[in-house]
C-alpha positions in Angstrom: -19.5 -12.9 -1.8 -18.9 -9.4 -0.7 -18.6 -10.3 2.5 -16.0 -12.9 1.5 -14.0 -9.8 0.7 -14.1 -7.9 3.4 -13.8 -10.3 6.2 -13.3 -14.4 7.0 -11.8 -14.8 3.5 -13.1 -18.0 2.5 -12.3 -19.0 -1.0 -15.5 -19.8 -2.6 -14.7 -19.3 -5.8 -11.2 -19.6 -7.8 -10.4 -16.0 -8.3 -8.1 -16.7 -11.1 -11.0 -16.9 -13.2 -12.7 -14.0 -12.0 -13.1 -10.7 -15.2 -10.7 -8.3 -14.3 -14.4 -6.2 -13.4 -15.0 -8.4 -11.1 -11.8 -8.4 -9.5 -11.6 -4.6 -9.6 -14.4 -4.6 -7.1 -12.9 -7.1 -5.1 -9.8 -5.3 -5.2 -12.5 -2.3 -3.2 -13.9 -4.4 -1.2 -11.0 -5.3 0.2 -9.7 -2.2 0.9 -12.2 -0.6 2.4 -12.7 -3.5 4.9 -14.6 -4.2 7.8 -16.5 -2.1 9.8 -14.5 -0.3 13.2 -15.3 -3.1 16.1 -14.5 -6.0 14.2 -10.6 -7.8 13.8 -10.4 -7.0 9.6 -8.7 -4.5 8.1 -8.5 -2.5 5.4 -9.4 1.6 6.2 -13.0 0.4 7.1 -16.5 1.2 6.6 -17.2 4.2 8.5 -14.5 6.2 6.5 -16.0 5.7 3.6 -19.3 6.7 5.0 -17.4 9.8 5.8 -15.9 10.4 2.8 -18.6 9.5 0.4 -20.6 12.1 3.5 -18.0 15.1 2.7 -18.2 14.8 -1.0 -21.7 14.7 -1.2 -22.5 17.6 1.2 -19.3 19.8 -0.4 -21.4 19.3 -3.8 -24.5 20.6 -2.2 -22.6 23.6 -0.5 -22.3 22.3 3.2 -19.0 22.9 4.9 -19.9 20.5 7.8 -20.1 16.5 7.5 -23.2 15.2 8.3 -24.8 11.6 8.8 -27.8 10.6 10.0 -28.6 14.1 11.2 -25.6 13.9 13.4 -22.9 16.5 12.3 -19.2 14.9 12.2 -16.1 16.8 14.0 -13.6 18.3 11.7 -11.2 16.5 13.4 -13.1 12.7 12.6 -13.0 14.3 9.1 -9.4 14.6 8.8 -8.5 11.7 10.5 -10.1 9.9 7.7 -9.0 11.5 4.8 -5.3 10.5 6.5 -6.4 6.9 6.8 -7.2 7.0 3.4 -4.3 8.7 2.0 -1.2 7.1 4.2 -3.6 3.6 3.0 -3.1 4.3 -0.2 0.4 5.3 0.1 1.2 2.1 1.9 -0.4 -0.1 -0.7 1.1 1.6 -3.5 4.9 1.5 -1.6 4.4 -2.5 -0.9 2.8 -3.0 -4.7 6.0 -0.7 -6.2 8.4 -3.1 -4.1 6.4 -6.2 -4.7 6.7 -5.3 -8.9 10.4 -4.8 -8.3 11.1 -8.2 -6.5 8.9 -10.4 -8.1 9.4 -9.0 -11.8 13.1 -9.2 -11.9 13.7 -12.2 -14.6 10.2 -12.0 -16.2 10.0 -11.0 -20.1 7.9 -7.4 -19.8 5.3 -9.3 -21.6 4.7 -11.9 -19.4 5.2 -9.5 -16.1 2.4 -7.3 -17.0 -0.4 -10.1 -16.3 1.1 -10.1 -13.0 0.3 -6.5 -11.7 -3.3 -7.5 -11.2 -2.3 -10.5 -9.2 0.3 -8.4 -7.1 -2.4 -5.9 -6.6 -5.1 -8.2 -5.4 -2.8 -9.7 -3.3 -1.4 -6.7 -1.7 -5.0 -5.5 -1.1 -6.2 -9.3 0.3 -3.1 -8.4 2.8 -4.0 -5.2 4.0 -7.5 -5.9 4.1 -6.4 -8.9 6.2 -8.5 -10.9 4.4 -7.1 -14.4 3.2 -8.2 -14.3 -0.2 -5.6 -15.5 -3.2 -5.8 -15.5 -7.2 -3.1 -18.3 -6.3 0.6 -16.6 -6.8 1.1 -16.3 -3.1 3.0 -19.2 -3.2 5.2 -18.4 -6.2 6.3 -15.1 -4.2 9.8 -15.1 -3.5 11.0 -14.4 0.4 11.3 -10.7 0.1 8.0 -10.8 -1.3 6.5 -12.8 1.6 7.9 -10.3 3.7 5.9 -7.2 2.3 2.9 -9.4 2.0 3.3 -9.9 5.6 4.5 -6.7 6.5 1.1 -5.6 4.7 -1.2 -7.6 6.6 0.4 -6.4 9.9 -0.3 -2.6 8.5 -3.2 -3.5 7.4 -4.7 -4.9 10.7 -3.4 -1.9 13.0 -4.0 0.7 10.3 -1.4 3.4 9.0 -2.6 6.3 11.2 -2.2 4.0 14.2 1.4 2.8 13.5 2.2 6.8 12.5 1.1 7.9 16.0 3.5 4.8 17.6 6.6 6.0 15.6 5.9 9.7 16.3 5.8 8.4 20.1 8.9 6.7 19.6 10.8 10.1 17.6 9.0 13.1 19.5 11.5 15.2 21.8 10.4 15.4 25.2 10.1 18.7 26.6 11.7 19.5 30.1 9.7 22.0 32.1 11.2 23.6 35.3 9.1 24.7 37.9 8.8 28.6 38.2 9.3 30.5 41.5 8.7 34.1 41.8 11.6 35.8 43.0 11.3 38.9 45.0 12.9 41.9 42.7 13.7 45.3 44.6 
């Protein structure tokens, strides 16, 4: 089953009548993903690796980041603590928006069974995986547009599509040619 969750996305199980436990770990599964070479998404395995790899060696003392008795670059570090971040940012913009579209003439007490739905189905999106609790097709169009919005975010990953619009924004800088000039 976990790797239901963090790839091919069949449904082999109704997940409507999955605990909320067991959906919660879903719900992680799903976001962390697949692993680097393969077409899921989500923020994928080897950041978590290096995550789980900094906090563990921070608690013994260690500045550096090491796995497998290979020590991992400051800059690999960072990068994935932005993944992580701008992932969670993403998921919790398209959840916020998804809540205000989808909640709009729901009683409150009805609406809050839905969050968990939303949020599994935000996360099944951006993990690219396929999997449903069954209220995709009750989301209105502005909802199917996040959802899908979230999948495509998902699959080329937030530190990717920052680097394209910082591309498409960044000033290019003009650089003359110097000549030395004879002074005297």
């Amino acid at each position: 089953q976990s790797i239901t969750a963090r790839t091919a996305g069949f449904n082999t199980v109704n997940f409507s009548q999955l605990t909320n436990a067991t959906l919660f770990i879903f719900i992680l599964l799903m976001f962390i993903g697949a692993s680097p070479g393969g077409t899921g998404g989500g923020i994928k395995t080897i950041n978590i690796a290096i995550l789980f790899s900094l906090a563990f060696n921070r608690l013994k003392g260690r500045n550096d980041v090491v796995i497998f008795k290979r020590s991992v670059p400051a800059e690999t570090v960072g990068r994935s603590i932005s993944i992580l971040i701008g992932s969670f940012i993403a998921l919790t913009a398209i959840l916020s928006l998804l809540l205000m579209t989808q909640q709009a003439n729901i009683p409150h007490t009805q609406a809050r069974g839905i969050f968990l739905e939303l949020l599994f189905e935000t996360t099944s999106a951006f993990g690219t995986v396929g999997l449903s609790m069954g209220s995709t097709a009750k989301l209105t169009d502005s909802g199917k547009l996040l959802i899908i919005i979230m999948m495509y975010l998902g699959r080329i990953g937030p530190l990717s599509l920052a680097a394209i619009l910082a591309q498409k924004f960044k000033k290019k800088e003009i650089h003359y040619g110097e000549e030395d000039l004879f002074i005297g």
